[in-house]
Every structure is written in structure tokens, then in C-alpha cells.
C-alpha angles and dihedrals in degrees: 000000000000130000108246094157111143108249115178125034123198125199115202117211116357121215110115099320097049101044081046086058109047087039089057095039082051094047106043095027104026123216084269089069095054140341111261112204107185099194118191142133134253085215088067113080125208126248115248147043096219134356139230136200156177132251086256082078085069093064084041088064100038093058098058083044101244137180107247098202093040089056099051093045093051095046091037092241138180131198129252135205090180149293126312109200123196129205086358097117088036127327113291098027123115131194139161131228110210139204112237133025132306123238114327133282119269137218088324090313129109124261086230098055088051093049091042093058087055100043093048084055089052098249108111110041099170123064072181094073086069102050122084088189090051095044092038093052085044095064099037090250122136135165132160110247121266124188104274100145112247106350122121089237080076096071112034101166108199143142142196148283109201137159103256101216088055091050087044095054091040086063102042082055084053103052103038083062084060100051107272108152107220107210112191119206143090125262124241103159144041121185120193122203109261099226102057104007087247116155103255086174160319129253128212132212098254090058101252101130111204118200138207153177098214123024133195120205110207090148093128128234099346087061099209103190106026100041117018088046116023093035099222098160133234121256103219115214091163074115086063089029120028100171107118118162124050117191110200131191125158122224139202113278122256123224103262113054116215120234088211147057115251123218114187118185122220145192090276101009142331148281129248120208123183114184106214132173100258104024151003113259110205136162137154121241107203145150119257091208089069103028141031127238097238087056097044087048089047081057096052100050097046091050109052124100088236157029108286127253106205133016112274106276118213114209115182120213147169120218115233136059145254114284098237122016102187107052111166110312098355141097123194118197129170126018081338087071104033148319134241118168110253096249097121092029088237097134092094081040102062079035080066105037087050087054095052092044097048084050095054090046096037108160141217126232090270084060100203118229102222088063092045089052096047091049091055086046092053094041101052095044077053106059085035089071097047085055102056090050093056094050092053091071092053097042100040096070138117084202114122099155091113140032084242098064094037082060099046086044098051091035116123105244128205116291093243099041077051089055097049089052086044088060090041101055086052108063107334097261124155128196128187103222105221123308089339112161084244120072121196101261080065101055091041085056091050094046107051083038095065089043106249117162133225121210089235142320139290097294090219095059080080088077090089121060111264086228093058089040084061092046090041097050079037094065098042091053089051094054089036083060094034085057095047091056090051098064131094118235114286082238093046095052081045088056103044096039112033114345114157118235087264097057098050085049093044090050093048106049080061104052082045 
């Protein structure tokens, strides 16, 4: 039988995606399995100013065995229960969307369908009250869960803010120590084997020419491999998001650090805010059809905590994703593969779930097309949902102060995302399809958020007495606020767990 183990593997472009990529290849293959070569150069510059993510990071970490503390101190880090998002339903309201569950299940029925008879009776105003992640995040508190039976403060669900050049750079040390061979240098040539169009190597600039069996684009937008030189296509949304442009700029700290990402929507667009250790990552995410760089920048910068650090950075974009990310012998991940605004912090995220897919579909060199095919099915269901998550919060609006929300409002949605706000309008009912990234807890938060109704609630909630559904509701709320309270400032957990130099400096000047 003939060998057909894969024996070299080539990454494309570094930055987060990359440095994922050859830490997972060197935990889970080892360097014994196959040689891993990351080439990138130090003239290309990474997208971000701060990044945000989503619980799944944690796994993430805990795969390649990671310190948690030692992580968040080394990419000046904070800790996040959710997003809070500002003028999305209409201008002034405010809502949050947690990680974790609200309230408890009860009797076979869904928390959500309990909450939602009182609430249509107007008895119960905040989904917030529910919530230990919301209220937490509310008050600045933050801890990491700890047994304590059937408290709230059990099962704390939260994820990270972290400067993405620092996390970049914590994983290239990891993975060097493991045997992940940096190659610096730019690519100006790609050569493709003449019997099957297969990619044989790549060639810098200096001459040197590196060659692979598998390769793993993670070159950004311009999609080297997958797309200048193996021609897999681009799949435009800008229809679903038309959102095209961000403009990013970080900012000085301010004394009190968020436990939580901030979304403000805007006239074209909206506003990101990531509270780090050292510093505020912000940007605007807008449409050039319906505003001019020069006004979107005017917004951001009169609207950040602090003075800038940097000039504004404009960084153009088109919502979608290739239409196939895995083409022969090559894998694309990150904005190689595909882009989806950060609204929902989900673009680690699809870097991740790309990882795990392409492990447990690892090829040979004969690369068998029914798993390549399966991988780009996967994929792209996979990027769809996200999708349709994102274009609920533009669609589902009662704003009508600019041309660019009357057209996210009117706009035609995709048929499933149509069908989840059908059941919802019915009887406020949420359902996670499969094994989806959103559960239902998710699209129930979103939902109610941006202010959509239900014409009444779950009728079997009624299965319970509406006065024991109010005691009951009532003594979940109590422990969800007792919990809260308990809690130690999301800052003070940071500076007695896991606070960077700057931020014990920083904290002292003041107390002096």
C-alpha cells in the first residue's frame, strides 16, 4: 500500500487566522506528522485594532491547553458577557444580548415563553432582569463560575477582547516551540502542477520557491491562493449587508473597563467599541452608497472615550464569501475565505470552525473529492447562518430617520431567516436548527432587542398558574441580582488574576 500521508503544510499569510492554523496543525499533528512552514511578511499589515469574540474561544484555548490568565495578560485582554447595542431597534434604545441562558426551564416549557406571558401582560419590562451576563455587564462585574449548586454564579458563559497582533504574535511563539517553521518573505508567484492544476509552490520575492502538499490561505481579502490563482469565485451579500467600508482607530482607556463589546448604530451604519487593557478599540462600519468617508470618519471621532492613538484607518470590504473554500489541495480561512462585519464577533469564530472541520476531514495527498465537497457544504451552511443572524438586526428596525435603514428595513431577507421571524411573530417562539452557531436563547435576545412582537405567547405556558409563574420569575430574578452583587468588578478580577504591566502602572498613577 502506498504512502499518501500528507508530508509538508504551507500557511499562507499569518495575522489571527494563520497563527490559529499552524498552532492547531502543531497540537493536534505535531511537527512529526508533517513539516508546517507559516510564511508571511513583516510589509503586509493585519486587519483590526481589537478584537472581539464569542465563548466558543474558550474551547479554542482549552484545546491547545492553554493558561487562561497567562493569555489574557500577554494580549492585554478583558473579559466579555455579551454585546450591548445602542439605537439598533429605533434611535435611543438600548438592549444586550448575553452569553448563556435566561431564567430556567420550567415544567417542560421554555423560560422564554414564561417571561414572555408576563411580559405581554406588562408585568415583566426587562429580559435583562433574567440574565446574570446582562446585569453583570451592566454593573461593570465579572467572575469566572465556580460550583456553587444551582446558583447562576455555576454557569457564568463569557468570552474575550484582545489586541489581535498580540494574540497573533502569543500563538506564533507557540507554535515555533512546537516546530512551525516562520518564513519571512512576500509572494510573487504561484506555480500550479501542470497535470491536475494543483498548487506544487509558491515563490518569494527573494527567489527562494517553497513547496507543499497541502496549502492554507489565510492571505486576507486578496485570497492568493484560493482566488488569484485557483479562481474559486466570491459569493456577494452586500444585497443582505450592505455595509462596505469600516474606519478603525483605537483610542486611550478610560478609567472603568466594560465587561462587555458595544455596537452603536448610526445614520449609515454603526460603531464598534472593544474595551482592552491598555487601550479602546473602535471603528464604524458604514455604507458608502449612503455616506461619505470624510462624514463617517467626523462620527467616529466624536464619538470615542478618549484621544485617539493612531490616525483613522479605512479599510474597504464586500460582504459574502468565496464560493468554494476549499478548491484541490488548498484551504482558505479567514477573510481569505469570506467576510462578515463584526457585528456578532463571529469572524474567530468561522477561523475555528474551519480548523475543526478540516481535522476531522484531514486529507491525504490523493485529496478525495467527497470530503472536499463535504467541507465547502458545511462551510458555506455555515457562513449562511451567520448571515442571517447579522441581517436580522438591520431588518428588524422601526428606524426610518435615513435612506440607509428604510432600505435595510424593506429589504427581502433570506427565506430561512423569514421563516424564524414567521415563528416568532406567532407566538414568540425560538428554535436553534441543528447544530446552527445561535442557539435560541440568541435569537429570542435579538428579537425582543430590536423590538419585534409576538401575537402572544407559547399556549402551553399556560400549564403553569400565572400566579406561581410570577413567584417563580420572581425568585430567579432575586438570585440572578443577588449574584450580580456578589461579584467583584470586572477591572478588579482583571487585576488580581491576569492585568498586563500597563494596566498595574496605569491603576497606580491614579490611586497616587
Amino acid at each position: 500500500m502506498s504512502d499518501n500521508r500528507i508530508r509538508s503544510v504551507v500557511i499562507v499569510g499569518g495575522g489571527t487566522a494563520g497563527w490559529m492554523s499552524a498552532a492547531t496543525l502543531a497540537k493536534i499533528l505535531t511537527t512529526n506528522y508533517c513539516s508546517i512552514t507559516l510564511i508571511e511578511s513583516d510589509e503586509i499589515g493585519i486587519i483590526g485594532v481589537g478584537e472581539a469574540t464569542i465563548p466558543q474561544m474558550a474551547t479554542f484555548n482549552r484545546m491547545l491547553e492553554i493558561d487562561e490568565d497567562d493569555f489574557v495578560r500577554r494580549t492585554k485582554g478583558t473579559f466579555k458577557l455579551g454585546i450591548q447595542f445602542r439605537n439598533w431597534g429605533r434611535e435611543g434604545h438600548t438592549y444586550f444580548h448575553p452569553f448563556g441562558s435566561y431564567g430556567l426551564n420550567m415544567q417542560g416549557v421554555s423560560f422564554h415563553s414564561h417571561w414572555l406571558r408576563l411580559h405581554q401582560l406588562g408585568e415583566a419590562p426587562r429580559l435583562d432582569e433574567w440574565s446574570l451576563p446582562a446585569l453583570a455587564g451592566e454593573r461593570g462585574k465579572f467572575m469566572r463560575p465556580f460550583d456553587n449548586g444551582n446558583s447562576p454564579l455555576s454557569s457564568i458563559a463569557y468570552a474575550y477582547h484582545f489586541d489581535a497582533g498580540l494574540y497573533a504574535r502569543y500563538l506564533r511563539e507557540y507554535s515555533e516551540s512546537r516546530g512551525v517553521v516562520r518564513q519571512e518573505g512576500k509572494i510573487v508567484d504561484v506555480t500550479l502542477r501542470g497535470e491536475d492544476g494543483f498548487i506544487e509552490s509558491v515563490t518569494l520575492q527573494d527567489g527562494r520557491k517553497i513547496e507543499g502538499d497541502l496549502f492554507i490561505d489565510c492571505s486576507g481579502f486578496r485570497g492568493l491562493l484560493i482566488e488569484q490563482a485557483l479562481k474559486s469565485g466570491y459569493e456577494d451579500w452586500s444585497h443582505y449587508l450592505p455595509c462596505n467600508r469600516a474606519i478603525a482607530v483605537p483610542c486611550e482607556s478610560t478609567e472603568e473597563i466594560t465587561p462587555y463589546t458595544r455596537s452603536t448604530a448610526h445614520t449609515a451604519g454603526w460603531q464598534w467599541r472593544i474595551p482592552l487593557q491598555h487601550r479602546i478599540g473602535n471603528g464604524h462600519v458604514f455604507c458608502s452608497d449612503f455616506m461619505s468617508d470624510d462624514e463617517a470618519t467626523d462620527i467616529l471621532m466624536k464619538n470615542l472615550d478618549g484621544k485617539p492613538l493612531a490616525d483613522p484607518r479605512i479599510v474597504p470590504f464586500k460582504t459574502g464569501r468565496r464560493r468554494q473554500t476549499w478548491v484541490k489541495n488548498c484551504v482558505s480561512l479567514g477573510l481569505a475565505a469570506g467576510f462578515l462585519e463584526p457585528l456578532e464577533s463571529t469572524s474567530i469564530w468561522l477561523v475555528q470552525s474551519g480548523l475543526s472541520r478540516l481535522m476531522t476531514m484531514f486529507p491525504d495527498r490523493t485529496f478525495q473529492q467527497a470530503d472536499i465537497d463535504r467541507y465547502n457544504r458545511i462551510v458555506a451552511n455555515e457562513y449562511e447562518i451567520v448571515r442571517e443572524f447579522l441581517v436580522l438586526h438591520y431588518n428588524a428596525t422601526e428606524r426610518d430617520d435615513s435612506e440607509f435603514w428604510n432600505y435595510c428595513r424593506n429589504m427581502e431577507v433570506p427565506e430561512r431567516l423569514a421563516e424564524k421571524i414567521r415563528v416568532f411573530q406567532a407566538y414568540g417562539r425560538t428554535f436553534r436548527e441543528n447544530d446552527e452557531l445561535f442557539n435560541d436563547t440568541s435569537w429570542f435576545a435579538v428579537m425582543i432587542g430590536q423590538l419585534m412582537k409576538a401575537r402572544t405567547y407559547d399556549p402551553v405556558a399556560d400549564i403553569m398558574p400565572l400566579e406561581e409563574t410570577r413567584a417563580r420569575l420572581k425568585h430567579i430574578a432575586e438570585a440572578v441580582h443577588n449574584s450580580a452583587e456578589y461579584m467583584p468588578t470586572h477591572k478588579q478580577f482583571i487585576l488580581d488574576n491576569c492585568a498586563a504591566p500597563e494596566l498595574v502602572q496605569a491603576t497606580a498613577a491614579r490611586a497616587a
